[in-house]
TIZAVEX-150459 format. One record per residue (C-alpha): residue number from 1; residue in one letter; x, y, z. Coordinates in steps of 0.001 Angstrom, whole numbers, always signed. Layout:
  torti  tordo        x        y        z
    NUM      A        X        Y        Z
...
This chain:
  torti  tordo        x        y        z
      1      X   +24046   +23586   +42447
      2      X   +23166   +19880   +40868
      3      X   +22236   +19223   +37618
      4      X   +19862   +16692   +36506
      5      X   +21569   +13241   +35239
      6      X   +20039   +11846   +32099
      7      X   +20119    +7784   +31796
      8      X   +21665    +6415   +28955
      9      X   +18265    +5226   +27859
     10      X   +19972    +3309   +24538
     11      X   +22352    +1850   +26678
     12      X   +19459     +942   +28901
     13      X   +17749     -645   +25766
     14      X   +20096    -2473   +24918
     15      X   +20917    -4256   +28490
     16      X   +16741    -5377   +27937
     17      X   +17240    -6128   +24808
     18      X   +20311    -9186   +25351
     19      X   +18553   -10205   +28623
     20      X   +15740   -12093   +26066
     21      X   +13409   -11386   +28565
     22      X   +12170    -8004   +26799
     23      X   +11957    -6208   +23552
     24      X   +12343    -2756   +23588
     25      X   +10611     -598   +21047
     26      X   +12381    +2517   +19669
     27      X   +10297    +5559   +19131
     28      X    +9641    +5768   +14761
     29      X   +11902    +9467   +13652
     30      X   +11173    +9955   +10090
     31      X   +14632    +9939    +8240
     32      X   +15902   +11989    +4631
     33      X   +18136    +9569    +3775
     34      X   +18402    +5574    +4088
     35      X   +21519    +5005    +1948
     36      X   +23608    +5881    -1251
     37      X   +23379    +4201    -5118
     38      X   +26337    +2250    -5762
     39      X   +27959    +3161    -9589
     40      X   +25946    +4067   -12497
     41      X   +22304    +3165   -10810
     42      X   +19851    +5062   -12226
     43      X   +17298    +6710    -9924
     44      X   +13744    +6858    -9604
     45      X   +11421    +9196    -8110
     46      X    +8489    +7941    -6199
     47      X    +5173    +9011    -4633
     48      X    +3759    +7477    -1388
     49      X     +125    +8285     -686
     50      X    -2540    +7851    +1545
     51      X    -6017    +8940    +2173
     52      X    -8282    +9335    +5579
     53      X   -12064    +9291    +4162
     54      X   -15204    +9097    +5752
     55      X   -16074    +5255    +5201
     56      X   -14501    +2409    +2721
     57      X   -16600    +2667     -416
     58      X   -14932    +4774    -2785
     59      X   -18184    +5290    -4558
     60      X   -20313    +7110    -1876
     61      X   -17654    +8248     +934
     62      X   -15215   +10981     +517
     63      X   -11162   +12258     +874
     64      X   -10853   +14162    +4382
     65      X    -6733   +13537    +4183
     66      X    -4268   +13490    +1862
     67      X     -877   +12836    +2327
     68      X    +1708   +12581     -393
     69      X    +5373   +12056     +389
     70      X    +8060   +12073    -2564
     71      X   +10990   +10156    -2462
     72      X   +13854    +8875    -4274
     73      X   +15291    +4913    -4559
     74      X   +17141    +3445    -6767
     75      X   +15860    +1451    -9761
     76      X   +17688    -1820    -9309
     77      X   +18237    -2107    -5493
     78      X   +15358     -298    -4280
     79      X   +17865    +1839    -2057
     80      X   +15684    +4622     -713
     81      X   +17975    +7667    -1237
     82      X   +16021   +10668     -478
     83      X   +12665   +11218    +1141
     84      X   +11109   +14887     +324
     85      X    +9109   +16971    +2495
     86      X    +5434   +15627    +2775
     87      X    +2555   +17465     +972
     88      X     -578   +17057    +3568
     89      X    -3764   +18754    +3358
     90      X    -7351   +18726    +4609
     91      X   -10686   +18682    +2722
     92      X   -14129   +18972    +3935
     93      X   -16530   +16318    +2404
     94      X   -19522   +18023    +2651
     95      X   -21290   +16070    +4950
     96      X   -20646   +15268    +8741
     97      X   -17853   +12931    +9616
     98      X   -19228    +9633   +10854
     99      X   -17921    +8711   +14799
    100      X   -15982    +5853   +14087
    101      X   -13895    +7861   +12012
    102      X   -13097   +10739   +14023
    103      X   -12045    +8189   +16768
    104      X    -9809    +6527   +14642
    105      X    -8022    +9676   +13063
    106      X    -8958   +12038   +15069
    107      X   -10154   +14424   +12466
    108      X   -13236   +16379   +12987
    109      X   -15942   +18286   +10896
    110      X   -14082   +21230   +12680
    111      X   -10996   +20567   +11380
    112      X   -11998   +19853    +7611
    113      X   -14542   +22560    +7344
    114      X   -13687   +24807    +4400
    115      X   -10736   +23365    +3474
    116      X   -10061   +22210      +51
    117      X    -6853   +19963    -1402
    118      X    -4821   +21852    -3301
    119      X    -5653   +19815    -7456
    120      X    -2796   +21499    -8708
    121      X     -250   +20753    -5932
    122      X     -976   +17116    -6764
    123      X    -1057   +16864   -10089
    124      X    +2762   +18173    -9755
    125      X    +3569   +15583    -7082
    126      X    +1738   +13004    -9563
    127      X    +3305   +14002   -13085
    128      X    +7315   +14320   -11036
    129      X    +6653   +10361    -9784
    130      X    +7246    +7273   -12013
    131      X    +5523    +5448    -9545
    132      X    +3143    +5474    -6868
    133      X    +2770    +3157    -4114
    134      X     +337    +2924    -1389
    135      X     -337     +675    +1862
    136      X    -3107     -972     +478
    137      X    -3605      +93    -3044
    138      X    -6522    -1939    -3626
    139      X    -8091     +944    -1080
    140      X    -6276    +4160    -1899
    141      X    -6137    +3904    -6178
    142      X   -10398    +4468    -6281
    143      X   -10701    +7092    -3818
    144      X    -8040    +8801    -5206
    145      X    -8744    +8534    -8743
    146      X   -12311    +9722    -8146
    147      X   -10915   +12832    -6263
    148      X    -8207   +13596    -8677
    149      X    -8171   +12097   -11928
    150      X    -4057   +12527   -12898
    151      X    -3719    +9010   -10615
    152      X    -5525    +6971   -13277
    153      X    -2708    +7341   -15596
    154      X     -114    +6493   -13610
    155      X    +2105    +3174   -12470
    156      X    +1254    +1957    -8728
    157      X    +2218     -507    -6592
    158      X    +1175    -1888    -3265
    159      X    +3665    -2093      -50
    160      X    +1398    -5159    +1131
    161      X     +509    -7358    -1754
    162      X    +3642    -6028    -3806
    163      X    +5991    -7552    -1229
    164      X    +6588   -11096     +372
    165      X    +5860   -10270    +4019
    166      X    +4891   -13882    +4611
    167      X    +7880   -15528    +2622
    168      X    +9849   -13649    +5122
    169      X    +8414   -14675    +8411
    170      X    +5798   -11816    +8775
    171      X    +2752   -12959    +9340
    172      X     +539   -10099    +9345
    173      X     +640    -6875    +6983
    174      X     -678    -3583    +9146
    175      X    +1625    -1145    +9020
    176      X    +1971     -616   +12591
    177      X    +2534    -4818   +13175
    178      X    +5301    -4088   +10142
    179      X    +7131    -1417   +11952
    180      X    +7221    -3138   +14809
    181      X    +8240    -6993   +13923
    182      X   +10420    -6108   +10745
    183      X   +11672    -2201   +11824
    184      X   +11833    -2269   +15912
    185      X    +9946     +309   +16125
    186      X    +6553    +2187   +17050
    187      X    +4843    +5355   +16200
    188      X    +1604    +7178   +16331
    189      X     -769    +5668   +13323
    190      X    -3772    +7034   +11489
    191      X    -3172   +10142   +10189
    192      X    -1697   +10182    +6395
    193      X    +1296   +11405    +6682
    194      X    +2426    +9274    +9340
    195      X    +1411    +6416    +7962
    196      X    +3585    +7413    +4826
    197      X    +6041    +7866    +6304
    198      X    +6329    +4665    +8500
    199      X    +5404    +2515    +5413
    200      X    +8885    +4245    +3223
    201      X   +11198    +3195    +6187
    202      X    +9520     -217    +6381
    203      X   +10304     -440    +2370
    204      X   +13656     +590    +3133
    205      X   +14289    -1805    +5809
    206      X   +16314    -5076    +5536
    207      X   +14753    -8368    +5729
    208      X   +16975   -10266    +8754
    209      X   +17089   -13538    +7151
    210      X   +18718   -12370    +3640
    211      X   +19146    -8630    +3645
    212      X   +16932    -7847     +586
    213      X   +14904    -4798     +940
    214      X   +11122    -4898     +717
    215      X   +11387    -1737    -1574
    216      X   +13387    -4176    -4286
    217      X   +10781    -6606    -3939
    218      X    +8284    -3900    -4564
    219      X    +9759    -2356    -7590
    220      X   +10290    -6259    -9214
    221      X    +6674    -6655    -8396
    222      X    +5591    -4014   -10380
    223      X    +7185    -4867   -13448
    224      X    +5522    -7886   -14147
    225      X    +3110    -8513   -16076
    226      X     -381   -10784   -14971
    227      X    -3918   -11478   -15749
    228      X    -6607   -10989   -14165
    229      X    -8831   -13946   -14741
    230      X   -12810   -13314   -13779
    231      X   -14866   -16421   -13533
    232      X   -17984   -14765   -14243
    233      X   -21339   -17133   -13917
    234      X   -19552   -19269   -12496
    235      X   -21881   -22093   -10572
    236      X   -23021   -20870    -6534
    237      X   -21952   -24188    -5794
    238      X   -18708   -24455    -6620
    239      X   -17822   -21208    -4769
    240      X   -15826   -22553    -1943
    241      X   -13738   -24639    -4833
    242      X   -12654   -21312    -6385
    243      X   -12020   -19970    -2977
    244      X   -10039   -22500    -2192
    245      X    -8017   -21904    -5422
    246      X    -7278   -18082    -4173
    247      X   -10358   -16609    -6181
    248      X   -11679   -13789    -4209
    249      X   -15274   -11940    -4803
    250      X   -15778    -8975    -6670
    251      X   -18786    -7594    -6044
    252      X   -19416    -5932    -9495
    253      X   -19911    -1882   -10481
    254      X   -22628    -1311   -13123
    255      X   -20177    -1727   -15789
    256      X   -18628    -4651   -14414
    257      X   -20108    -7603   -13834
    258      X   -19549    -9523   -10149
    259      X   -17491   -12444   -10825
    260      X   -14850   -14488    -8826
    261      X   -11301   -13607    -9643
    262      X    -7912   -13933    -9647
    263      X    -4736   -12471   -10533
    264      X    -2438   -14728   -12059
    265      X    +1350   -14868   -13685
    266      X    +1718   -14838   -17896
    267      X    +2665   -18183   -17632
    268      X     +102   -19611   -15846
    269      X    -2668   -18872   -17645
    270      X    -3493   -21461   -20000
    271      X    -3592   -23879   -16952
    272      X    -5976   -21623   -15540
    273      X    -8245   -21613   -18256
    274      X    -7700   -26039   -18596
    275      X    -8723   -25984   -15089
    276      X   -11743   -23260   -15174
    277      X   -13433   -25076   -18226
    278      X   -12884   -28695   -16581
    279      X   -13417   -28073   -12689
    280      X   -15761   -24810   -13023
    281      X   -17656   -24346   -16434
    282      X   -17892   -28214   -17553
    283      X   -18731   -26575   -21175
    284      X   -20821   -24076   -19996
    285      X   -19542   -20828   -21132
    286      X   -16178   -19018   -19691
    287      X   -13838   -17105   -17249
    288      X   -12870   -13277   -19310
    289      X    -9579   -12265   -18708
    290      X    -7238    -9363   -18721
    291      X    -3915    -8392   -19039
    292      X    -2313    -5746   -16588
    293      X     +214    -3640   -15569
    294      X    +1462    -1230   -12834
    295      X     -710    +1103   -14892
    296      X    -3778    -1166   -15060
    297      X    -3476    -2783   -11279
    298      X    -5515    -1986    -8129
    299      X    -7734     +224   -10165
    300      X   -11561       +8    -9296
    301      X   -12395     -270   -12721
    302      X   -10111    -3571   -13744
């Protein structure tokens, strides 16, 4: 009687791998653990989140995913020490889910109808996380904060703009270009609690050129403290001047005015404001400006 052989597909791998003729791609397995705190370091608990929705403005489309996955890291290193079980639910929007995005996540008005997200289940996740962090902030905080209201009161942070991909030879920040180029690996993206979970073992990842993790980066990112500076009425024509500058457009809500802006470090700002009223406002009027903090950033209403 014979019995089926099984390649020693690593080993395999591995031959591909030193030939410098391929890369091989290892399959993404979610992990609990991704190391241990060294002496006295004090640990943190985090919250990574992500949403599906039915479109990308937070102020007429709607939650039909959440995902919420709780973890553990260190406050100094970043050392992710524990990830929790993730918290992932369905919710029907009330209205029919547009093609596009049923193709993309593969959620359908089948699938959401009835359901509900559990408000109670994440408030808990919420109020047990000094931080939460998203892939993409900027996109999650709104939607989120219009769904559940406990998110406007807390710290978050961004696993693309809170990090220097770039610095560190990444040229492009989607997740699944992330896993790939920084982790080795691949995995199956657009559903919530995937995506969470790819993003924490990217954070928890080494950079190859210095070791550092992205998830210290993240966490020193957070702490500091910026400005948002809004040129509002500033001139049409010098718009490609404050692009050029790193100003990007904000289109306004109705109790916010659009303006071009940027968010800036303490330190720089009175040379910001030398340079708005010479370059930009020529004595005509002025930029406003506000401080923020992990508390303050990424929300729609800055």
């Amino acid at each position: 009687m014979s019995t089926t052989h099984r390649p020693d597909y690593e080993s395999l791998a591995r031959q591909l791998d030193q030939s410098g003729e391929f890369k091989v791609l290892r399959r993404f397995v979610p992990r609990t653990s991704y190391g241990e705190l060294d002496g006295d370091e004090e640990a943190k608990s985090g919250l990574f989140v992500d949403v599906e929705t039915t479109g990308k403005l937070w102020t007429n489309d709607r939650i039909i995913e959440f995902a919420g996955v709780p973890f553990t890291y260190g406050a100094q290193s970043g050392t992710i020490v524990g990830v929790g079980a993730p918290f992932v639910s369905l919710e029907d929007p009330g209205r029919s889910i547009p093609p596009e995005i049923v193709r993309l996540t593969h959620i359908t008005d089948e699938m959401v109808a009835g359901h509900r997200i559990d408000d109670g289940r994440v408030r808990e996740l919420v109020e047990q996380s000094e931080l939460i962090i998203a892939h993409n902030a900027k996109f999650d905080r709104p939607f989120l904060e219009a769904r559940f209201p406990v998110f406007a009161n807390a710290a978050w942070a961004c696993s693309i703009s809170d990090v220097p991909w770039e610095t560190h030879g990444l040229g492009s920040v989607k997740l699944g270009w992330l896993l790939m180029e920084h982790s080795g690996l691949y995995f199956r993206a657009h559903r919530a609690e995937d995506d969470c979970l790819a993003a924490i073992h990217v954070l928890a990842t080494p950079f190859a050129d210095d070791a550092s993790l992205p998830m210290r980066h993240l966490i020193e990112s957070s702490r500091r403290q910026t400005v948002l500076v809004r040129a509002v009425n500033a001139p049409f024509d010098l718009k490609d001047v404050l692009k050029g500058r790193g100003y990007q457009w904000d289109a306004g809500t109705p109790e916010r005015a659009k303006a071009w802006q940027r968010e800036i470090a303490e330190a720089a700002l009175d040379a910001e404001l030398v340079w708005l009223r010479e370059t930009i406002y020529k004595g005509r009027g002025g930029p406003d400006t506000k401080a923020l903090t992990a508390r303050m950033r990424y929300a729609a209403s800055r």
